[in-house]
C-alpha positions in Angstrom: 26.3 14.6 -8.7 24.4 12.1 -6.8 23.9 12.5 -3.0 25.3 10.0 -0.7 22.6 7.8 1.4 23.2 6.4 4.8 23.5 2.7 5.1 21.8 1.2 8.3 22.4 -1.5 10.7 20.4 -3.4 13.0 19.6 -0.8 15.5 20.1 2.7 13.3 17.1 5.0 13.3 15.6 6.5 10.3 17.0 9.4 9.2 14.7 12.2 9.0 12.5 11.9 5.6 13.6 15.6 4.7 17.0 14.6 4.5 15.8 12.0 1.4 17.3 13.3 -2.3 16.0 14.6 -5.1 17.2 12.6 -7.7 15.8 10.0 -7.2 13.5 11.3 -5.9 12.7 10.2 -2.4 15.2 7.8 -1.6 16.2 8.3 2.0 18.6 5.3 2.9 19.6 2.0 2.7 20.1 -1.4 4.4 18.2 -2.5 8.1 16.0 -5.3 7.6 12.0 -6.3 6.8 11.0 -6.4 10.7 7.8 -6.2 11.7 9.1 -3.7 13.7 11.1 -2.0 11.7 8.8 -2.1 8.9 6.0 -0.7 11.7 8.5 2.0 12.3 9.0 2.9 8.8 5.4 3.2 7.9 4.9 5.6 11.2 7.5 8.2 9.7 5.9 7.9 6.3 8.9 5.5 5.1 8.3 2.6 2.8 10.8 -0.2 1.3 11.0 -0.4 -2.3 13.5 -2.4 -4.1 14.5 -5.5 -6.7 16.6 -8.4 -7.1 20.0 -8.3 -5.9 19.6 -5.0 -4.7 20.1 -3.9 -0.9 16.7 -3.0 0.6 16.3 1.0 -0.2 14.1 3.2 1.7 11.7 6.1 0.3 9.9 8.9 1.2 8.8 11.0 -2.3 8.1 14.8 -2.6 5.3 15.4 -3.4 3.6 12.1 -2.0 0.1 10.7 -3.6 -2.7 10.5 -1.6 -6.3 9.3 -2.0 -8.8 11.1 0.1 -11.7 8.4 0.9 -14.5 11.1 0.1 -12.5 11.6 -3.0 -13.3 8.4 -4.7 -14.0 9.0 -8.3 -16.1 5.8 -9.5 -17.0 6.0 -13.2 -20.6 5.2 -14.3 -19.3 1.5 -15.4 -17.5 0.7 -12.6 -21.0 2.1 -10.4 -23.0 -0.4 -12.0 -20.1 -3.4 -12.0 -20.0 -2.7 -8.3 -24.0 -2.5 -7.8 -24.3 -5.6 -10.2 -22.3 -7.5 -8.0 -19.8 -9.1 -10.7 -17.4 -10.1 -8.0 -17.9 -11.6 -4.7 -15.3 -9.0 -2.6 -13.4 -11.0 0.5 -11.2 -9.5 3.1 -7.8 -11.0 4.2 -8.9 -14.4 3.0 -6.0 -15.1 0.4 -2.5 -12.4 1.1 -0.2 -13.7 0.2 -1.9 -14.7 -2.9 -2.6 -11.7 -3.9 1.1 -10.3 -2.9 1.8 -13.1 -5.5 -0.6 -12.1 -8.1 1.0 -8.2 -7.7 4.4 -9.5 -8.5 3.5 -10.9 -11.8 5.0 -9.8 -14.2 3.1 -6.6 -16.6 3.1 -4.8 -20.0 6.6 -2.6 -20.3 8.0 -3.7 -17.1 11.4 -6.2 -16.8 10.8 -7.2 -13.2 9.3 -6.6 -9.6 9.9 -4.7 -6.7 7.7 -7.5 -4.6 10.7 -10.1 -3.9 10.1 -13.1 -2.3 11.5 -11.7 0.9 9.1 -8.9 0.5 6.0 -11.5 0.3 7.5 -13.6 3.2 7.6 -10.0 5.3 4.3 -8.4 4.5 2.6 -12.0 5.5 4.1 -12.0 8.5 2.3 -8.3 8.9 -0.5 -9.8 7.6 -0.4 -12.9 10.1 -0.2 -9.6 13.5 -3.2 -8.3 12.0 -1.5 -5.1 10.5 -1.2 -5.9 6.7 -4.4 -6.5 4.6 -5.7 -7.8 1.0 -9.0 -6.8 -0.5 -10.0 -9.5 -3.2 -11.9 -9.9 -6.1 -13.4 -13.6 -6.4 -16.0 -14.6 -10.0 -16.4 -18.1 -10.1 -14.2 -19.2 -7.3 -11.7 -17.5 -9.0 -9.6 -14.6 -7.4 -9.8 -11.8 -10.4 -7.9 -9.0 -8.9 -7.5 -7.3 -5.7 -4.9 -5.2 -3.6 -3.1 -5.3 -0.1 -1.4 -2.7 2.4 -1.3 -1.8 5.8 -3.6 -0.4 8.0 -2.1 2.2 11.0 -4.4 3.9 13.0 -6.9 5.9 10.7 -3.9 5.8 7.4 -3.9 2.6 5.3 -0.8 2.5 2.7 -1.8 1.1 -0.4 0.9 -1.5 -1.9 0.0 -2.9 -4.9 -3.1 -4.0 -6.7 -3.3 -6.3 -9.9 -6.4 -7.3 -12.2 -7.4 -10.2 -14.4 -10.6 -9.4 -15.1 -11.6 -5.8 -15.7 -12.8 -3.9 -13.2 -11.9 -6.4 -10.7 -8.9 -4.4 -9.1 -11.4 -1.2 -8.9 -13.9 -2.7 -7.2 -11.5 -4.1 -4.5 -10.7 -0.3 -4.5 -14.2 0.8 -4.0 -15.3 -2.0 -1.1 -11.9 -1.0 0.5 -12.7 2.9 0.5 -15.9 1.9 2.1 -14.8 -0.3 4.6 -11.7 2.8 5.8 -14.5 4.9 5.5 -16.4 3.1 8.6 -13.0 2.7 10.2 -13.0 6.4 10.3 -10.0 6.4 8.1 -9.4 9.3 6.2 -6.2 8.6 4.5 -5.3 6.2 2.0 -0.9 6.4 1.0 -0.4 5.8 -2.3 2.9 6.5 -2.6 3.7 7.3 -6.3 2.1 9.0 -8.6 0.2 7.2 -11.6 -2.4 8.3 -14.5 -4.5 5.6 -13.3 -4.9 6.3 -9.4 -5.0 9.8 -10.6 -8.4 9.1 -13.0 -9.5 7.1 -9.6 -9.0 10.3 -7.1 -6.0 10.3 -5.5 -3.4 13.5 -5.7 -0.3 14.7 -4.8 0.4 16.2 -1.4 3.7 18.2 -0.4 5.8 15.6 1.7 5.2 18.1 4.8 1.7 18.1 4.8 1.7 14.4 4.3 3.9 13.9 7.2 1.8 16.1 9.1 -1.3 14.1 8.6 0.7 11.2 9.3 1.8 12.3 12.6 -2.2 13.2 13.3 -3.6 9.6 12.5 -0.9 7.3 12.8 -1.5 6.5 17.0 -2.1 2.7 16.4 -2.0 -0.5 18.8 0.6 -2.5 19.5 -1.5 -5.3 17.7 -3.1 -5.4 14.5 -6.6 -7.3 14.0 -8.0 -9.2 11.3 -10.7 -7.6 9.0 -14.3 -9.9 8.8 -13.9 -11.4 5.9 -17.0 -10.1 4.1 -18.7 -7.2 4.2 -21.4 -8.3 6.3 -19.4 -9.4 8.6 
């Protein structure tokens, strides 16, 4: 039998994350809204929104959670030498919502996407305070791949990243790592689990120690800041 999930209003808290089920695994509660500050909030607890069409917004926190460790970085011999060859001109923040856009296309195997329109419309409003961010990948004037999340303290949550070229969504990956990495960030949330973040570094962490980390690095200000849009910058 399934367990039973609160439903928030306006003003609920968050439940605790260990209260989140099993089966499936993670899910922690439902309903509230796509605030800044609630999202904020969320994020600080180790709490992310994940949903599609038609469906009330759903709230998760997995066990274990997967995390990339920036001194972790695995970068293949090819992708060394795309990066050092300088394939693709890597901006910062110059084109979210884009991007958001680009990582709700549909793929391979999959029916739909879990980045709504009311998802975009929140996370560029994060973007817009200076707390949400998109690494890109341009060739030719052309945006080949990239990725987006939200940066809290010294703990950037990774969202979503899509590629059109190949390579291109790894080296967003790579620039990114270095730019945390001077940020004196030394966590990167990558939620769920996947073959491909796992050939790039990342591993799974118990939810405990991952909220414990959290809870070390997540002090952030009460505004965000744009990121220079290139790396010289």
């Amino acid at each position: 039998m399934r367990g039973v999930i609160p439903l928030l209003g306006p003003h609920d808290p968050f439940p605790p994350i260990s209260k989140a089920l099993r089966s499936p695994n993670g899910l922690l509660c439902a309903g509230a809204d796509l605030s800044p500050a609630r999202l904020l909030d969320a994020y600080s607890r180790g709490i992310f929104p994940w949903f599609s069409e038609g469906e009330p917004i759903l709230w998760w926190s997995p066990h274990p959670r997967m995390v990339l460790f920036p001194d972790e970085l695995k970068v293949s011999r090819s992708l060394r030498k795309a990066v050092a060859k300088g394939i693709f001109e890597t901006r910062f923040d110059t084109a979210f919502a884009e991007v958001m856009r680009a990582c709700a296309e549909p793929r391979d195997g999959q029916a739909g996407t879990w980045i709504v329109p009311e998802m975009v419309a929140a996370y560029t409003r994060l973007h817009e305070l200076g707390f949400a961010h998109s690494v890109e990948s341009w060739r030719d004037g052309r945006l080949a791949g990239g990725l987006y999340g939200i940066l809290l303290g010294r703990v950037f949550f990774g969202e979503s990243m899509f590629s059109r070229e190949t390579d291109a969504s790894k080296v967003a990956l790579v620039k990114l790592v270095a730019r945390l990495e001077a940020l004196g960030v030394g966590l990167v949330d990558c939620q769920q689990a996947t073959r491909h973040l796992a050939s790039l570094g990342a591993r799974e962490i118990p939810r405990r120690e991952f909220a414990q980390r959290l809870a070390e690095s997540i002090q952030y200000p009460p505004t965000g800041s744009r990121w220079p849009a290139t790396e010289e910058a």
